[in-house]
C-alpha positions as CSV (number, residue, x, y, z in Angstrom):
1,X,7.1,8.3,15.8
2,X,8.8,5.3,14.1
3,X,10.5,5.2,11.2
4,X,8.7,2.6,9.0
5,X,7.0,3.1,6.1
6,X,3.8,4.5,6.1
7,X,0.8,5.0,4.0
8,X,-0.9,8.1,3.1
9,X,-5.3,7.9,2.6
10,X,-5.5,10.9,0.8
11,X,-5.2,11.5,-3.2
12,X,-3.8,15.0,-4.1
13,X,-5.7,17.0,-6.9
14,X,-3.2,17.0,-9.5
15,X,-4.2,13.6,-11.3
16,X,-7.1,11.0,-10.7
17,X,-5.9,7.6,-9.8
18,X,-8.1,5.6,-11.5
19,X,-9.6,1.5,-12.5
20,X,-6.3,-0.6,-13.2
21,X,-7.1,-3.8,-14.6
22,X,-10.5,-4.4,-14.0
23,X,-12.7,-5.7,-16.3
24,X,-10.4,-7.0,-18.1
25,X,-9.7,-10.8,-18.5
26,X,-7.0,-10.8,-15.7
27,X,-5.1,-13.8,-14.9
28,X,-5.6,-14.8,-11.3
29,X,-2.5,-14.6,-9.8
30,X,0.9,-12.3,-10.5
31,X,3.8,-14.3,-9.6
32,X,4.9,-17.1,-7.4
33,X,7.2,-16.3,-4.4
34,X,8.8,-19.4,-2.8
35,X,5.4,-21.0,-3.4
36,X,3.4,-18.7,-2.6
37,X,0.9,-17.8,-5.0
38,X,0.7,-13.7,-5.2
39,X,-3.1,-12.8,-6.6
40,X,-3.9,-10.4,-8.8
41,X,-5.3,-8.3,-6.7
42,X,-2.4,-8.1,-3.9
43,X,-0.3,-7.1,-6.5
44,X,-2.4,-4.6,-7.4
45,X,-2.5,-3.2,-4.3
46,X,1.1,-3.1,-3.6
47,X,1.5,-1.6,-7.4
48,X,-0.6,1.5,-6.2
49,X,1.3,1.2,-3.3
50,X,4.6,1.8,-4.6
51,X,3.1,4.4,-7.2
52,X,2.2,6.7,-4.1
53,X,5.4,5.8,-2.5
54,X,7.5,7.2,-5.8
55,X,5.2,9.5,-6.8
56,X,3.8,11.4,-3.9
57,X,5.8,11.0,-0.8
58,X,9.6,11.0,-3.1
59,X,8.5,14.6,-4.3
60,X,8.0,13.8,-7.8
61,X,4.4,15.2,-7.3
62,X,5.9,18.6,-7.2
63,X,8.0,18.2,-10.1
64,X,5.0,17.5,-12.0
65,X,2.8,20.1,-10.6
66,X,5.0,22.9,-10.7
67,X,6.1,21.9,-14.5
68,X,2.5,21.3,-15.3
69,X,3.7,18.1,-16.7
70,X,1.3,15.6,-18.5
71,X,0.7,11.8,-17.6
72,X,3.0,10.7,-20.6
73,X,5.8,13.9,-19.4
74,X,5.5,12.1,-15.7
75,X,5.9,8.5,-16.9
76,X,8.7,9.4,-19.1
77,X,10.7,10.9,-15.3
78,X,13.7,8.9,-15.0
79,X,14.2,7.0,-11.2
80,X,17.4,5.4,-9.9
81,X,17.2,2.2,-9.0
82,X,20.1,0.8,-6.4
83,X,22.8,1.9,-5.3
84,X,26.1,2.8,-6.2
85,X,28.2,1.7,-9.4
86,X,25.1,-0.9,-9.7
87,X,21.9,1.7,-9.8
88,X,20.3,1.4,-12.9
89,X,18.4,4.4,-14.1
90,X,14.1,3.5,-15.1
91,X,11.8,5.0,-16.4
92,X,8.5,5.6,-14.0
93,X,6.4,2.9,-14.3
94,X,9.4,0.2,-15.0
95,X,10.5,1.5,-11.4
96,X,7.3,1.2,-10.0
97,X,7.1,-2.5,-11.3
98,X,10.3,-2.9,-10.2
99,X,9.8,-1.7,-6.7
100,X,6.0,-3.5,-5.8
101,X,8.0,-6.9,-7.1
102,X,10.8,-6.0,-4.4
103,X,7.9,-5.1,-2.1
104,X,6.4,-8.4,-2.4
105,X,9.4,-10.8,-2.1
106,X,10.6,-8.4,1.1
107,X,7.1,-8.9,2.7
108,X,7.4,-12.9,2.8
109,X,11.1,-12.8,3.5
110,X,9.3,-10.8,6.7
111,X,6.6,-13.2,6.9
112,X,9.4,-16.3,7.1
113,X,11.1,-14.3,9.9
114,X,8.5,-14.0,11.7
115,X,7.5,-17.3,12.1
116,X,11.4,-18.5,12.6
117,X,11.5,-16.2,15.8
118,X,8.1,-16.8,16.7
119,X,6.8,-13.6,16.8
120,X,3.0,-11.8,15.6
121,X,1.4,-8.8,15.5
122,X,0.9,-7.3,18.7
123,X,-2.4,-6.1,20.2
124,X,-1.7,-2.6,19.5
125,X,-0.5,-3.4,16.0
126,X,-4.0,-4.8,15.4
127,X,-6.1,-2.2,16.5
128,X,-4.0,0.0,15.2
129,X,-4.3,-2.0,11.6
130,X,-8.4,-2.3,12.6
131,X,-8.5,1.5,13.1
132,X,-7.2,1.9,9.6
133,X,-9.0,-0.3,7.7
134,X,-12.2,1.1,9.6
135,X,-11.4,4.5,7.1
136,X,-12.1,2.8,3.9
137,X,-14.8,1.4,2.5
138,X,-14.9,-1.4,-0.4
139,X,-15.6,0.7,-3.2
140,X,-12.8,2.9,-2.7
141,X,-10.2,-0.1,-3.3
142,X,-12.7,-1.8,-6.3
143,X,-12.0,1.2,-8.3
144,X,-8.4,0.7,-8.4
145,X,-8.5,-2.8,-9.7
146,X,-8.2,-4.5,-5.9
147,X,-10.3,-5.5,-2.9
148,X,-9.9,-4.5,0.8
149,X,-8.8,-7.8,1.3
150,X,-6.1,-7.1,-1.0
151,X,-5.6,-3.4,0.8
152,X,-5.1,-5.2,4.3
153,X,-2.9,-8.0,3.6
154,X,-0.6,-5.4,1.7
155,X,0.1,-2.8,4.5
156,X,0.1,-5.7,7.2
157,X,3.0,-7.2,5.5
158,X,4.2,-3.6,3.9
159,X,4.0,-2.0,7.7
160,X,2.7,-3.5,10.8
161,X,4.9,-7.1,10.2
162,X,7.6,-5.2,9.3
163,X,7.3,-3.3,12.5
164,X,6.8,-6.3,14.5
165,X,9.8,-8.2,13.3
166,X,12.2,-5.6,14.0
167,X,10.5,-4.6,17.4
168,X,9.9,-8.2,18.2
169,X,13.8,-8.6,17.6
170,X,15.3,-5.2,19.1
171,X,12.9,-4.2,21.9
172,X,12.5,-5.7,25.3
173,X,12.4,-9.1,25.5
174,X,13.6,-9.4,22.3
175,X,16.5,-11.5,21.0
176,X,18.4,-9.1,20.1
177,X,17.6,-6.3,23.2
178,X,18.7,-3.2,23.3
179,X,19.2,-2.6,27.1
180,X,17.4,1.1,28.0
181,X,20.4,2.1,29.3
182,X,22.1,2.0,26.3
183,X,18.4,3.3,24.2
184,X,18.2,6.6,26.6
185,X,22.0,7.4,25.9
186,X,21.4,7.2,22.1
187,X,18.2,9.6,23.2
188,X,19.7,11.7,25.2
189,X,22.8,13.2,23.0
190,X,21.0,12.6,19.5
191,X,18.0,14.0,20.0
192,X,18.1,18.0,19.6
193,X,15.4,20.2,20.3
194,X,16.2,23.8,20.2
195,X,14.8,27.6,18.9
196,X,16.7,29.2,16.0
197,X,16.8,31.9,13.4
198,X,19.3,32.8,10.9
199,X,20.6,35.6,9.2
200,X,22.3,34.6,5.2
201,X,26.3,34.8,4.8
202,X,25.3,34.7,0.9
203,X,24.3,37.5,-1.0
204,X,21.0,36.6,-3.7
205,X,23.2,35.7,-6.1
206,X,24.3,32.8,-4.2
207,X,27.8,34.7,-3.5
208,X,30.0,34.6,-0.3
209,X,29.6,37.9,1.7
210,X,32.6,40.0,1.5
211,X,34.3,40.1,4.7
212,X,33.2,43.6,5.8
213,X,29.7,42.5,5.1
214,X,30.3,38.8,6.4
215,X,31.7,40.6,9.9
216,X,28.5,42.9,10.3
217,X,26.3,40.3,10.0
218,X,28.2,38.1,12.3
219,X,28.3,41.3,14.9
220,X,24.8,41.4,14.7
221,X,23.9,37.9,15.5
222,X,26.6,38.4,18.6
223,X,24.7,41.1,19.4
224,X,21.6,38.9,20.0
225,X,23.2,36.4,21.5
226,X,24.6,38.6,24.2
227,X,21.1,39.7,24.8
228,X,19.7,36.3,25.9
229,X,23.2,35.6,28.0
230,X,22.4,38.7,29.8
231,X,18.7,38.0,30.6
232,X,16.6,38.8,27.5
233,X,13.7,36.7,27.2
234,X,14.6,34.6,24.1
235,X,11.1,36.2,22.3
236,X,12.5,39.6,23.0
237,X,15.4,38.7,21.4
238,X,13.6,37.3,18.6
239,X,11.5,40.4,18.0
240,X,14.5,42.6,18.3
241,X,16.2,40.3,15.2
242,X,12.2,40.3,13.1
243,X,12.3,44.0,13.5
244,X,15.9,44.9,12.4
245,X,15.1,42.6,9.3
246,X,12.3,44.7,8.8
247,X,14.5,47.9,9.3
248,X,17.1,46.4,6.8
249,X,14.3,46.0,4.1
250,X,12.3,49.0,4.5
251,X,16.3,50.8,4.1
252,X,16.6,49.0,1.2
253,X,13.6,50.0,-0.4
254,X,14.5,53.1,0.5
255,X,10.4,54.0,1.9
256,X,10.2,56.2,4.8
257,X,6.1,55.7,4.4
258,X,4.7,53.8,7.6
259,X,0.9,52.5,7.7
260,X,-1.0,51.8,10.7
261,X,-1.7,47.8,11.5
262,X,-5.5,47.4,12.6
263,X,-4.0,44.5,14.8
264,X,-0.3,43.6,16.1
265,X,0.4,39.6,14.7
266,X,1.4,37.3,17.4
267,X,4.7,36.6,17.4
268,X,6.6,33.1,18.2
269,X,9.4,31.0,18.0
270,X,8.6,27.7,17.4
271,X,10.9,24.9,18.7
272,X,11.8,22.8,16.2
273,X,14.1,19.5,16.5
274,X,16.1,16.7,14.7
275,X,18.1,13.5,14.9
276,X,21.9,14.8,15.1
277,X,22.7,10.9,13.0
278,X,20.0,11.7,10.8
279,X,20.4,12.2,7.3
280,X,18.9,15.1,7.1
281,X,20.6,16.6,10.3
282,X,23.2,19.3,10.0
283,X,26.3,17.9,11.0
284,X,27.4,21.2,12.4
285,X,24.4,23.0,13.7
286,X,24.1,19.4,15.6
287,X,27.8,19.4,17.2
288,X,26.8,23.0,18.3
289,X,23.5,22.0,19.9
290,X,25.3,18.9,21.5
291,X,27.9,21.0,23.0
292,X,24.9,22.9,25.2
293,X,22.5,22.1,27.8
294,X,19.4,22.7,28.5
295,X,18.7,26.9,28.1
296,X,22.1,27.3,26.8
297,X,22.5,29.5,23.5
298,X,25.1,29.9,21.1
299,X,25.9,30.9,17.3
300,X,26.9,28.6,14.6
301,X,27.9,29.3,10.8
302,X,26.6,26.0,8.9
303,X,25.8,25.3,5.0
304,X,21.7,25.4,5.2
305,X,20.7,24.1,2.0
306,X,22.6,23.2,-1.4
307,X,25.5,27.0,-1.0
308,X,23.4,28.8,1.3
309,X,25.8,29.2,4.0
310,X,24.1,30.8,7.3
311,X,24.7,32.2,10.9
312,X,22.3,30.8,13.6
313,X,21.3,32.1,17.0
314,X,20.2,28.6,18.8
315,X,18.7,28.1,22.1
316,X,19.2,23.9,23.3
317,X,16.2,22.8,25.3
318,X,15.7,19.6,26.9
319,X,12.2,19.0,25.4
320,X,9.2,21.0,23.8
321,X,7.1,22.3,26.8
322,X,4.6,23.3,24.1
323,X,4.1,19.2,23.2
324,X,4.9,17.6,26.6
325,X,5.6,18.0,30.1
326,X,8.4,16.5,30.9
327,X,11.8,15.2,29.1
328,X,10.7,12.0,30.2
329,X,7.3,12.2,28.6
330,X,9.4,13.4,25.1
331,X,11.3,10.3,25.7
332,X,8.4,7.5,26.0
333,X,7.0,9.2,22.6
334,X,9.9,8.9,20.8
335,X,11.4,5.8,22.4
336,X,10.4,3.0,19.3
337,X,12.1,6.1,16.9
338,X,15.3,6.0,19.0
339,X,15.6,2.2,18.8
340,X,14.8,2.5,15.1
341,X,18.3,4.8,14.8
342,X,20.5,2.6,17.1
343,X,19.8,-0.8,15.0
344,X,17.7,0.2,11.6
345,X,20.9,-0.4,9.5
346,X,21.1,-3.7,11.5
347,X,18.1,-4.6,10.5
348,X,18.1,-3.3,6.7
349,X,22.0,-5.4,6.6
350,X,20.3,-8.8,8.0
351,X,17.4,-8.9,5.4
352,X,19.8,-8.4,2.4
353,X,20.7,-12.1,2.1
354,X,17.4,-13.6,3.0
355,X,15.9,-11.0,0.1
356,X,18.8,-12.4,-2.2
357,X,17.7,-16.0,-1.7
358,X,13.9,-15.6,-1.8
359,X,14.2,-13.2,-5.3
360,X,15.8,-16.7,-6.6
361,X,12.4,-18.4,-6.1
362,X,9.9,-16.0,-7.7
363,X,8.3,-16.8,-11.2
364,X,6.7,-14.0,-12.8
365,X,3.2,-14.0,-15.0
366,X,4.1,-11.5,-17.4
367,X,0.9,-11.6,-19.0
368,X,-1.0,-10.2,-16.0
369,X,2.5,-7.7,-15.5
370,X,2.0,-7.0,-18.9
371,X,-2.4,-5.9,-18.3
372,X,-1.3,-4.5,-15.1
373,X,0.1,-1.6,-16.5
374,X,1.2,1.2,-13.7
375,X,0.6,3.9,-16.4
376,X,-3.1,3.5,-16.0
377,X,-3.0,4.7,-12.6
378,X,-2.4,8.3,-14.0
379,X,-5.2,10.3,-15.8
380,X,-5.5,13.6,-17.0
């Protein structure tokens, strides 16, 4: 899967995105970018655009749902904007003005690029753009102020030229190749697939387990381990860990009363897997998984979320056999991802100047800015 940008179709329940701009007497164009006249309407689209992004996909959708927040409580959510000593702090809809502005000006910087290095869209970018555009029909995009001309020439600039710059640049062929060799390497000792499940060195209150406590739970997970080094099917040795955490609840509750199940619940344990130079990734649990090969298991103590500090039983696998057949196969699929983690920053540090220079030729209508007003994409 690569790691651009993408769009999601769907519009969740909580609010109704709704007409932004239509009807009204709406100047023709937005803004100027090095002479390139930006219409209404693809501002639009990249101003709904940018709306999802911060609103849906950043999380702040759940913010507002679980808070039951109104529009005006939503809009009112402060946003950082930049980085460092620099970042600004906005309000929602200045940020999301902000960010479709920044949107824009990075799409022709892309678009100038492009033609510099004399690169396009390749066939499978455009059936792959065709098979998207094939989900929506015009209606869906008048109601929101912009046409699906408007819809298409944002995400073909917002994802698929993106994606061919940088592919166009870094993959084979390219001018700035990444030889395999050096891509399977990267694929090889970064990419983790493995089985897991943890037992908490915290007690609820957030609190380090005293040591007696600490040790027990740290015997028991050795305990499991030394099951699966000594032939235990790693499922049996799950089951055994599901039903002494059943044991240790039903103890708790101090219930002796057992009912019947009408039908046993299959158990699994799903593989699961992550980038070890990913943000996300666990620097430990990934210098564990990195130190094993392929069926090897081990326990690691590692900081799972915010103070929650954990033991693990892992289990490193070359690939998922549920998904593929082969480490090979795992490795085509993920091969654009895997060039996107060797040279993304790369990329990101070579645009920053041409971004600079292009944000210096942009002139701005701010009446239509003004009429354009983000906050009318939320209703109650």
């Amino acid at each position: 899967m690569q790691n651009f940008k993408r769009l999601l179709a769907a519009v969740c329940a909580l609010v109704t995105l709704v007409l932004c701009c239509a009807g009204c007497s709406t100047p023709a164009n937005a803004m100027t970018i090095d002479g390139y006249e930006v219409s209404t309407g693809e501002y639009l689209a990249n101003l709904y655009n940018m709306f999802y992004q911060a609103y849906y996909n950043s999380g702040l959708y759940y913010t507002a749902y679980y808070n039951n927040y109104t529009a005006e409580q939503i809009w009112d959510m402060d946003q950082t904007y930049g980085e460092g000593d620099t970042a600004l702090t906005m309000k929602l809809d200045d940020y999301v003005k902000q960010m479709a502005k920044d949107s824009l000006i990075r799409q022709q910087v892309v678009k100038d690029l492009l033609k510099e290095n004399e690169l396009t869209l390749t066939d499978e970018d455009k059936k792959s753009l065709a098979e998207q555009m094939e989900q929506y029909n015009e209606a869906e995009f008048l109601q929101f102020g912009f046409n699906r001309e408007n819809y298409e020439k944002m995400i073909t600039g917002y994802n698929f030229e993106e994606s061919a710059l940088f592919y166009g640049l870094y993959d084979k062929g390219g001018k700035k190749e990444v030889k395999e060799d050096e891509v399977r390497k990267y694929f090889d000792t970064n990419y983790l697939v493995y089985k897991t499940f943890t037992l908490s060195l915290v007690d609820s209150e957030g609190a380090a387990l005293k040591d007696a406590e600490a040790t027990k739970i740290k015997d028991q997970m050795k305990g499991y381990l030394d099951m699966y080094n000594n032939g235990t099917d790693v499922l049996e040795v799950y089951k055994k860990y599901l039903a002494d955490e059943e044991a240790k609840q039903e103890a708790d509750k101090n219930d002796t009363t057992t009912t019947d199940k009408e039908e046993e619940e299959e158990i699994k344990l799903n593989f699961t897997s992550m980038v070890a130079t990913g943000e996300s990734a666990n620097k430990d649990l990934a210098k564990a998984l990195q130190g094993l090969k392929n069926g090897e298991a081990t326990t690691v103590e590692y900081t799972a979320s915010g103070s929650n500090k954990v033991i693990a039983f892992v289990v490193r696998y070359d690939y998922d056999t549920d998904t593929y057949k082969s480490k090979d196969e795992y490795y085509k699929d993920s091969r654009k991802s895997v060039l996107y983690n060797i040279k993304g920053d790369e990329f990101e540090e070579s645009l920053k100047e041409p971004i600079k220079k292009m944000g210096e030729k942009v002139e701005v209508n701010e009446r239509t800015i003004k009429m354009c007003d983000p906050k009318n994409l939320l209703a109650e």
